[in-house]
C-alpha positions in Angstrom: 212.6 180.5 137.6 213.1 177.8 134.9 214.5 175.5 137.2 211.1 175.7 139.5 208.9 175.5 136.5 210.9 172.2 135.2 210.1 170.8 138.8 206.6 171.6 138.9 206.1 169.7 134.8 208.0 166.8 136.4 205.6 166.6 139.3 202.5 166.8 137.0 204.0 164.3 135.0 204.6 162.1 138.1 201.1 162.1 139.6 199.2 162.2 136.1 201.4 158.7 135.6 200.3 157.7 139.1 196.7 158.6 139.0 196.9 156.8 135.5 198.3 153.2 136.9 196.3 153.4 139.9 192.8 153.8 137.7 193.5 152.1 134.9 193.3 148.8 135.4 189.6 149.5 137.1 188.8 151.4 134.5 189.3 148.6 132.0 187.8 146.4 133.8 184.4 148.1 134.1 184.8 149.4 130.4 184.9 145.6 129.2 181.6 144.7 131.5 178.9 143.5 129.1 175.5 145.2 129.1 172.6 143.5 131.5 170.7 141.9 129.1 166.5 141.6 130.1 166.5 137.7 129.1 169.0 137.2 131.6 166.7 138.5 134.4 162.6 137.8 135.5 160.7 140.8 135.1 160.5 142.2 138.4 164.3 142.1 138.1 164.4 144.0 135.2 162.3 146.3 136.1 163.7 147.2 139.7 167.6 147.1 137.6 166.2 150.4 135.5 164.2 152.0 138.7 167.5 151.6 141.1 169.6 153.5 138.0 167.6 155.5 136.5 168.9 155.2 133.0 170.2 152.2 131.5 171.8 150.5 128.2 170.0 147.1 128.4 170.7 144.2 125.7 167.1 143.2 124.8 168.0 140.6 122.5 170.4 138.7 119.9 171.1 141.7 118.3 169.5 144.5 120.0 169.9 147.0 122.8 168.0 150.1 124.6 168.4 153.2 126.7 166.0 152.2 129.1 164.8 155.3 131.8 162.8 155.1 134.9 161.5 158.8 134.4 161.0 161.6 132.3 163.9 163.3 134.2 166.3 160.9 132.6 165.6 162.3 129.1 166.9 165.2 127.6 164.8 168.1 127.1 164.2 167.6 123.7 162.9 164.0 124.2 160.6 163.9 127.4 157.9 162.3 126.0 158.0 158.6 127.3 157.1 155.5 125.6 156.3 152.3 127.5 159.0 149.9 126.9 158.4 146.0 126.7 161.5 143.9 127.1 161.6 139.6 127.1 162.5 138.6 130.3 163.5 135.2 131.6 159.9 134.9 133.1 157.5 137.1 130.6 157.8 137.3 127.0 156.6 140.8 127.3 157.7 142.8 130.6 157.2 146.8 130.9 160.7 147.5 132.1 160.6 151.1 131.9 160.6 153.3 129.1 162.2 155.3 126.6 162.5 158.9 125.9 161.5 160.5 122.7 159.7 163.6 120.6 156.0 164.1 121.0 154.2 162.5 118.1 153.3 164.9 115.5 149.4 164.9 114.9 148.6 163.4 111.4 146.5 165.7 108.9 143.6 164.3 107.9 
């Protein structure tokens, strides 16, 4: 029993090893891609990059990024209240790309 139950660890130990030299290169590789930044792209671009995926991390300037979303369905449940979403493109200084998710505004007490 011992000497099947050896044999069976090795042969995890083989494939996770395997499975681990086969994907990890790619899996560097896309880990290291920089984010798409809005600047980079004319609006139109921009704005068809977020639609195709959904949800996206987006540089939107020297120092700044977003979680861009095409729909309310990319938000958590908490946060499905959109907000319009203005980015700088290469073509328009101020480009609805898509928006991003958040609370409902609480209503101010006058």
């Amino acid at each position: 029993m011992k000497r099947w139950a050896g044999l069976s660890m090795a042969l995890v130990a083989g494939a996770v090893v395997s499975t681990a030299t086969l994907f990890g290169p790619a899996m560097d590789t896309a880990s290291a891609q920089a984010r798409p930044d809005t600047r980079s792209m004319t609006c139109a671009q921009a704005q068809n990059f977020v639609r195709q995926r959904g949800a996206v991390v987006m540089t939107t300037g020297r120092n700044t990024f977003e979680r861009i979303v095409a729909s309310a369905r990319y938000c958590p449940p908490q946060q499905n209240f959109l907000r319009r979403f203005n980015a700088e493109t290469s073509d328009a200084r101020h480009c609805q790309v898509g928006f991003t998710c958040g609370g409902r505004p609480v209503p101010s007490r006058n």
